[in-house]
Structure formats: structure tokens, C-alpha cells
C-alpha positions as CSV (number, residue, x, y, z in Angstrom):
1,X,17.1,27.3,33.3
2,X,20.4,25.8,33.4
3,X,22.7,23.0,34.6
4,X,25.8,25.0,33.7
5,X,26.9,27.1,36.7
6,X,30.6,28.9,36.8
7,X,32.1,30.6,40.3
8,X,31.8,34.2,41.1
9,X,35.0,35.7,40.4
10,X,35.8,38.6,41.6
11,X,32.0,40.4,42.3
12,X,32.2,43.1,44.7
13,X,28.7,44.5,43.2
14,X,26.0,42.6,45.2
15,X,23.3,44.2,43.4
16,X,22.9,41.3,41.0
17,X,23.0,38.7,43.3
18,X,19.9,37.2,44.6
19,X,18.4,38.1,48.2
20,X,16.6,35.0,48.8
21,X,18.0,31.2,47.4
22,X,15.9,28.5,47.8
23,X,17.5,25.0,47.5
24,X,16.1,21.5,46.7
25,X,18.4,19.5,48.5
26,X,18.1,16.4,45.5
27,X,20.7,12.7,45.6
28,X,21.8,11.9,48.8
29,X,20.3,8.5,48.0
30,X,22.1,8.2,44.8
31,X,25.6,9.7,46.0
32,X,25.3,6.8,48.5
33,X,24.0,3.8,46.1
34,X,27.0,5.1,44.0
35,X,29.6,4.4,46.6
36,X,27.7,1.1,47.7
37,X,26.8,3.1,50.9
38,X,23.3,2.6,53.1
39,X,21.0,5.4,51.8
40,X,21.0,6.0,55.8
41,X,24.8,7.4,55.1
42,X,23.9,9.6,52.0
43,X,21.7,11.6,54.2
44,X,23.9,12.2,56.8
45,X,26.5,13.6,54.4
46,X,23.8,15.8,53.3
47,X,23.1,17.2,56.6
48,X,27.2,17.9,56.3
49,X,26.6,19.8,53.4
50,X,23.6,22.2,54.7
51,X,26.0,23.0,57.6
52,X,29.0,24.0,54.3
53,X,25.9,25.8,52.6
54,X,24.2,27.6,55.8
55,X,28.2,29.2,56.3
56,X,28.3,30.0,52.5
57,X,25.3,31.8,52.4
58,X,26.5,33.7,54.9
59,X,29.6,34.7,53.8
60,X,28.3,35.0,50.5
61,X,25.5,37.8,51.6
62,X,22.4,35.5,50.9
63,X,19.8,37.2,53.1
64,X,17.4,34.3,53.0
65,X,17.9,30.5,52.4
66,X,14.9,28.0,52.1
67,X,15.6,24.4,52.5
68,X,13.2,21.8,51.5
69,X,14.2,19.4,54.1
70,X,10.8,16.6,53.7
71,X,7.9,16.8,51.7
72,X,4.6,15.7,52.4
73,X,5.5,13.1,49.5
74,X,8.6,11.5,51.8
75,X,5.7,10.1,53.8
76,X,5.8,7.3,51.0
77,X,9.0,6.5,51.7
78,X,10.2,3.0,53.7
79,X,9.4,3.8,57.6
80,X,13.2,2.5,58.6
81,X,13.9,5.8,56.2
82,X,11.9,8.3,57.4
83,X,12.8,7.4,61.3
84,X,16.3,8.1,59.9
85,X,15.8,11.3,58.2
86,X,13.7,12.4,61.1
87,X,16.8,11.7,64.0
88,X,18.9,13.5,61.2
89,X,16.7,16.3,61.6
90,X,16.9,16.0,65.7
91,X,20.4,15.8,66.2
92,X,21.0,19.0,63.6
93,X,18.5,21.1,65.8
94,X,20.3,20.1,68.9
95,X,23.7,19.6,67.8
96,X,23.4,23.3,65.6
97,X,21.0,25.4,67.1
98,X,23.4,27.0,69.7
99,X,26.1,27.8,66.9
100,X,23.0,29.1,64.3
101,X,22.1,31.6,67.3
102,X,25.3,32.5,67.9
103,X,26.1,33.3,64.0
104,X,23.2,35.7,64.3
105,X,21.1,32.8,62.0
106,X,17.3,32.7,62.5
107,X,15.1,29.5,61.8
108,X,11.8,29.8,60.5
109,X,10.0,26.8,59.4
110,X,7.3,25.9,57.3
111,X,5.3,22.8,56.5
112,X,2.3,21.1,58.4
113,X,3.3,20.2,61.9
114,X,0.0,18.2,62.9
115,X,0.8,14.7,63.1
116,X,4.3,15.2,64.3
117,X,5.6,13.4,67.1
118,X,5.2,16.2,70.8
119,X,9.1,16.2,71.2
120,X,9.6,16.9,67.1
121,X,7.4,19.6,67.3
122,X,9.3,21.2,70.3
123,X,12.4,20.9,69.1
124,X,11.2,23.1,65.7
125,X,9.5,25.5,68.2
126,X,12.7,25.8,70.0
127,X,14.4,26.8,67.3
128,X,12.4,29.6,65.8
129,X,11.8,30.7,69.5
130,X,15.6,31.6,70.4
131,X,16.4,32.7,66.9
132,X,13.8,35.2,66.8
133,X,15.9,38.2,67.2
134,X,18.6,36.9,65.0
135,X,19.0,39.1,61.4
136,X,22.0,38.1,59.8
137,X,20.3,35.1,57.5
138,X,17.0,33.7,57.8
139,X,17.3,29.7,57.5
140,X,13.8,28.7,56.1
141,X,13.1,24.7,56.7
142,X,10.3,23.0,54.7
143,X,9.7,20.5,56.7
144,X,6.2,18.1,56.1
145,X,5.9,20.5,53.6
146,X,3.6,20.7,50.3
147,X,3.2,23.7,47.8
148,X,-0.5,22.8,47.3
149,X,-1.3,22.3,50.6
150,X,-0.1,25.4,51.5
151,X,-1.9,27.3,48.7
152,X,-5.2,25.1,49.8
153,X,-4.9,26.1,53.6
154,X,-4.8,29.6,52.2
155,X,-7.5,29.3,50.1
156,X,-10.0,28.0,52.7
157,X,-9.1,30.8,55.3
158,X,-10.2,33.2,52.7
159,X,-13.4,30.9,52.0
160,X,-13.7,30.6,56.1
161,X,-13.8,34.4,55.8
162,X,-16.1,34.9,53.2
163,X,-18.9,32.6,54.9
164,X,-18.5,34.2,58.0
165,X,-18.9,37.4,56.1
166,X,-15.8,38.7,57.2
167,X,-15.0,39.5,53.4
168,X,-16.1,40.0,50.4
169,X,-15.5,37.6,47.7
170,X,-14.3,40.1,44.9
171,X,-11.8,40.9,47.5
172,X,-9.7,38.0,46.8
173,X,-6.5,38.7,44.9
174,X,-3.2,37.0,44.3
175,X,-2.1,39.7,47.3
176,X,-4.5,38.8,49.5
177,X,-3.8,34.7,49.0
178,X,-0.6,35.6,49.8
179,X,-0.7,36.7,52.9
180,X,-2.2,33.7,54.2
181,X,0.6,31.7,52.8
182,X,3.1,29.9,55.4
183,X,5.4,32.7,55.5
184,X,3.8,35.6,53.9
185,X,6.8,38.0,55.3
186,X,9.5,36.6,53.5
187,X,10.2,37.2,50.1
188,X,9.9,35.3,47.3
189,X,13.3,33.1,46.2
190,X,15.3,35.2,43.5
191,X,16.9,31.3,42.6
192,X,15.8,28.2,43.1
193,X,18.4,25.8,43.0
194,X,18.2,21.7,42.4
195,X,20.9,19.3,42.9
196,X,21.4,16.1,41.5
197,X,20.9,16.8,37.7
198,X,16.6,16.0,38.4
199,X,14.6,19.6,36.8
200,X,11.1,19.8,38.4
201,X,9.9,22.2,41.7
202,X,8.5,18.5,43.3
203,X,6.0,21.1,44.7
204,X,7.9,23.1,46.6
205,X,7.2,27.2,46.3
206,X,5.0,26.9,43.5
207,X,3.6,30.0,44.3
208,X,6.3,31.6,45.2
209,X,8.3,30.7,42.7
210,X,6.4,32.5,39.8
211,X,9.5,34.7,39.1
212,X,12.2,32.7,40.8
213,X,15.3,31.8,38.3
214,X,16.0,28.3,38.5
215,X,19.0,26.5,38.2
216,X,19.7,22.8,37.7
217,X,22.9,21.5,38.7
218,X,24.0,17.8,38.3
219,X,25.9,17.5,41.6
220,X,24.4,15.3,44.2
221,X,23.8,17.1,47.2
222,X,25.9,15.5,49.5
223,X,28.8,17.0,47.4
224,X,27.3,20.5,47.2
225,X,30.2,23.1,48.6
226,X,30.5,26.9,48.7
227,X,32.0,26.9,45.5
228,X,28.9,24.7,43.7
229,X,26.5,27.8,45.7
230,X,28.8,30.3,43.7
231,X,28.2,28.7,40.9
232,X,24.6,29.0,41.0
233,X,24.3,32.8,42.1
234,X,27.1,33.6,39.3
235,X,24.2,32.0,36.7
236,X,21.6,34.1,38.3
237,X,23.8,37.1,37.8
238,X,23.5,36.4,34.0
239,X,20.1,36.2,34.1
240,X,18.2,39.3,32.4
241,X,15.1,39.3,35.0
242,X,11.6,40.9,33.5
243,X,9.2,39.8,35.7
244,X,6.8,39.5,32.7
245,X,7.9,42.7,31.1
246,X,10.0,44.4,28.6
247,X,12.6,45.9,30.6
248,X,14.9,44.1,32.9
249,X,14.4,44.9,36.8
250,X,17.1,44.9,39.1
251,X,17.1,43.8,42.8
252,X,14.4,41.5,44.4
């Protein structure tokens, strides 16, 4: 782990770099409070930021980038705040989605959606639904997400299966938990990144993120750039990744 991160310079070897970054989007309510703003305008720089970062990633070669957008924690936030975060989220879908298409972006997202206001819900179903084809980068949103709600929900379709003797118990494995997992067909995050200077996972990919290489960086996200996303994949670079073993293993 680290909260040192220096740009790429010069890498024309991809092999090192990481296939999958995943991104706790951390201090838009402190960039604000530090320029005497409404925490209302620190997250609307933030949603200026993840359009800067979705273009880097592309241009950088990320393959996959996860978001965690609101956690099934944010719920205990003020409700004046979460109606704000959750028009954020509408006008980016509406405002963005025809441009993420075009740049050949697909949206995938993740998180429970029961409970969600009818024209939320369509507006996330919209998005995966014309994106589908698209290859270039997957955008992965965590939205009303939880890590261990997600590992539960997986856990009680294979108990569901079990008493409906659909399985066998001694046929549960890490593999076959995983499949039931929100989005078993994306790979795990290479680096997890956290802004803001805070180092925890907040239960987000705790299961995926056995493996992942995790970097800590004190900017607030609302100042998070290209060159801050360099940064973090040239510290992954340095990493020597063993995946539990001896030898270092290349690739994802």
C-alpha cells in the first residue's frame, strides 16, 4: 500500500499495467468544506472529475474501471444530500450516455436496485442497454452498493440451491460463490485506488479485491486528473505481484 504515486514516464510496455482499476471516489465533501463551499458543490466537481478519469482510462489502455458511486452506507447520509447525489447521478446518465456510447464505453452497474425510485432504475437500465455492444472500456458503477451484501445474495442462491437439491453442498467453492457474485464476468481490479488520503475498502470489492494492489492517495477527488491516474498505475507497475506465491506473475 502506498500514498506515494509518481507519473508514468515514458511506458510503451503495457504489460505491467493493470487491466482492471477500481476507484473509491473519497473528499468531495472535504475539498468543498475546504473552500467554504456547499458539500452540494463538492460533488458536482466530482462528477467533473469521473468524466477527466473515464477519458484517461481510456487513453491510458485501462480495460475496465469500477466506480463506487453510493454505498448502501450513504443511506445514512442527510436526505437534502442523497436527493443531491442522486440528480448528480441523473443528469450524468442523461447528459453523458450518448458521448460514453459513442466513445465505444459500456456501462455495467452493480448494487441493489430494489427500492430505487421507477425512473432511477430506467435510466441505469438505459444505460447498460445501449452500451451493450460497446468494447473499448467497461465503466463499472456501484451504485446502492455493499460488498457484504453482495457476498450474502451469493451465498443464499447457493443455499436456495442446495435445499432445492439442485446441488450438493460439498460443491461449494470460492469458484462457484463467484459466479453468483454481481458481475461474475469481469475481472477482478488489478488496483484499487482511494482518494482523499482515508485507507480502508469501506466494503467495496471485498471479495474481489483479495489480490488487488491498493493505493492510497491524499488528493481529494474532486482534484483527481489524468496525471493523479498515472500516478497510481506507475505504483502498480512497481509492485512485484505473487498472488500468494513465491514467484512474481505477470498480467491479470
Amino acid at each position: 500500500m502506498s500514498n506515494a504515486a509518481a507519473p508514468l514516464q515514458g511506458r510503451s510496455d503495457s504489460s505491467d499495467l493493470p487491466l482492471h482499476v477500481a476507484i473509491i471516489m473519497d473528499g468531495n465533501g472535504r475539498w468543498a468544506a475546504a473552500r467554504g463551499l456547499p458539500r452540494a458543490e463538492g460533488h458536482r466537481r466530482g462528477v467533473e472529475a469521473l468524466r477527466r478519469v473515464v477519458r484517461a482510462a481510456r487513453e491510458l489502455g485501462v480495460q475496465y474501471l469500477t466506480i463506487f458511486s453510493f454505498s448502501s452506507e450513504n443511506w445514512s447520509r442527510p436526505a437534502s444530500e442523497i436527493v443531491d447525489l442522486f440528480g448528480l447521478l441523473r443528469r450524468f446518465i442523461r447528459n453523458d450516455l450518448a458521448s460514453l456510447h459513442r466513445d465505444g464505453v459500456r456501462v455495467r452497474v452493480i448494487g441493489e436496485r430494489e427500492g430505487l425510485e421507477p425512473d432511477l432504475c430506467a435510466l441505469l437500465t438505459e444505460a447498460e442497454e445501449l452500451t451493450r455492444g460497446n468494447s473499448k472500456l467497461h465503466l463499472v458503477v456501484a451504485f446502492n452498493y455493499g460488498s457484504r451484501k453482495e457476498i450474502a445474495n451469493a451465498a443464499q442462491r447457493l443455499a436456495r440451491e442446495v435445499a432445492e437439491g439442485k446441488r450438493d453442498w460439498s460443491s461449494i467453492d470460492p469458484d462457484a460463490l463467484g459466479r453468483y457474485l454481481d458481475a461474475p464476468e469481469i475481472p477482478d481490479p488489478d488496483l484499487i485506488i482511494r482518494t482523499s488520503g482515508e485507507q480502508r475498502l469501506s466494503n467495496f470489492l471485498m471479495w474481489q479485491a483479495a489480490y488487488s494492489e491498493l493505493v492510497f492517495v491524499p488528493i481529494h477527488w474532486p482534484d483527481f486528473d489524468k496525471a493523479a491516474l498515472e500516478g497510481a498505475m506507475a505504483e502498480y507497475s512497481r509492485r512485484e505481484r505473487r498472488f500468494g506465491g513465491l514467484a512474481a506473475k505477470t498480467g491479470s
